[in-house]
C-alpha positions, 0 to 999 in steps of 0.5 A: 090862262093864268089867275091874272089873265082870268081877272084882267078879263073879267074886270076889264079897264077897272083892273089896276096895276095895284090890284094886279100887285096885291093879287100876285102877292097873295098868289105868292105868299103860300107858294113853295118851290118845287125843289124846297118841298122836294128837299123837305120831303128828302128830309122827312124820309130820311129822319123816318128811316132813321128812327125806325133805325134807331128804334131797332138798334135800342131794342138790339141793346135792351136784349144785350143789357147783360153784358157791358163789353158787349153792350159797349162795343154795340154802342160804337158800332151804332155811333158809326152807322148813325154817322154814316147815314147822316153822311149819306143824308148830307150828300143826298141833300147837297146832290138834290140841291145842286140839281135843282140850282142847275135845271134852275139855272138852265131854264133861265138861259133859255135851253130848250132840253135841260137833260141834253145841255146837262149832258154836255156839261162837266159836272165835276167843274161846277160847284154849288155856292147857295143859289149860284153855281160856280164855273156854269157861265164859262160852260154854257158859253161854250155849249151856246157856240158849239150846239146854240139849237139847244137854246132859244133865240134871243132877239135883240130889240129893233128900233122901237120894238120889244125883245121877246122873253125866253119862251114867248112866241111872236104874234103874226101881225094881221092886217085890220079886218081880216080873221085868221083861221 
């Protein structure tokens, strides 16, 4: 049981739509997705790694002080490492960030196994545009008419009835007075 659901209970009739919309602002405000802490976290790994590296290429350099063709030459070789990692640390992030728009986005076309859609897709095909993956929407087309097990039912709303959301179940009607056990 959610926050919300807790207080609607608890206030019963004097809980309103506006304080159910304050209350969800709040909730949201301090609220960071898992993929930008993820990211962050990826981030301050990285930017330690490189320190201590860094720190250790300038104690290489203090003890080599001596001779400037040496030193010249240790400088360089540094530069290109340093590149290099920031490279790396830039593939990583993309990569990270990429799979995350893609759980994402998969999540809310309904798949009921993220990992087993994702191994049907073409990866080198999509491409990531800020939020959007590009070329996604053609495969999962596909993979719906081939394998539609691996994505929950959506049903269509019948005369005066509700679809139901991704993931909601429909509630067994009861016949008044009678109690299910």
């Amino acid at each position: 049981m959610g926050i919300k659901e807790y207080l609607k209970e608890k206030f019963g009739d004097a809980y309103t739509s506006d304080i159910d919309t304050e209350v969800g602002k709040q909730i949201g405000a301090d609220y960071v997705p898992k993929h930008v802490y993820a990211e962050q976290g990826t981030k301050l790994k990285n930017f330690e790694t490189q320190a201590t590296d860094q720190a250790k290429q300038l104690d290489e350099l203090k003890k080599s002080a001596g001779d400037n063709a040496k030193l010249q030459e240790q400088i360089e070789t540094f530069k290109a490492d340093n590149a290099a990692q920031k490279e790396n640390h830039d593939r990583e992030l993309q990569a990270l960030r990429f799979n995350y728009a893609l759980d994402s986005a998969l999540t809310k076309v309904g798949a009921k196994s993220v990992k087993a859609v994702k191994g049907l897709l073409d990866a080198s095909k999509l491409s990531l545009d800020g939020e959007n993956i590009i070329g996604l929407k053609e495969q999962i087309d596909e993979v719906k008419k081939s394998d539609a097990f691996l994505f929950e039912e959506t049903k269509e709303p019948g005369p005066g009835g509700n679809p139901l959301k991704p993931g909601e179940k429909a509630k067994p009607e009861r016949p008044k007075g009678q109690v299910f056990l």
